[in-house]
C-alpha positions in Angstrom: -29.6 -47.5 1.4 -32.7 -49.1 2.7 -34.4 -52.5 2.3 -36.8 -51.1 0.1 -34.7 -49.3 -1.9 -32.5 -52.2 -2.6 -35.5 -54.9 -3.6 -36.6 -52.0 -6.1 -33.0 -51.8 -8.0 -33.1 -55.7 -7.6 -36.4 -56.4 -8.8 -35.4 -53.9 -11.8 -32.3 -56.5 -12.5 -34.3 -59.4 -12.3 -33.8 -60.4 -8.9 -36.6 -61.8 -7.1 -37.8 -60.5 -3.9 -39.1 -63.1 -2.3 -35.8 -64.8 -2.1 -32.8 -64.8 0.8 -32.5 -61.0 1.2 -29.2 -61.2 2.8 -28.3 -63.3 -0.7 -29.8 -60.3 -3.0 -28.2 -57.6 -0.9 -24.8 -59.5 -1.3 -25.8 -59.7 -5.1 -26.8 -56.1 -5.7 -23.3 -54.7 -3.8 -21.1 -57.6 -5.6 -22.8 -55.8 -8.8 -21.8 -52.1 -7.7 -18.5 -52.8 -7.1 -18.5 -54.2 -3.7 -19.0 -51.6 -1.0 
């Protein structure tokens, strides 16, 4: 999955873009399950 593809889901959770991306990746895979 790529950068882009991840901020999309995030921002579509609420997640703000513009943050730590490293922090909103760890986010978005801690909310699927881990990996």
């Amino acid at each position: 999955m790529t950068i882009a593809q991840i901020n999309t889901l995030a921002s579509e959770r609420g997640y703000s873009i513009s943050g730590n991306k490293t922090q909103l990746i760890a986010r978005f895979l801690d909310n699927q399950g881990g990996s």
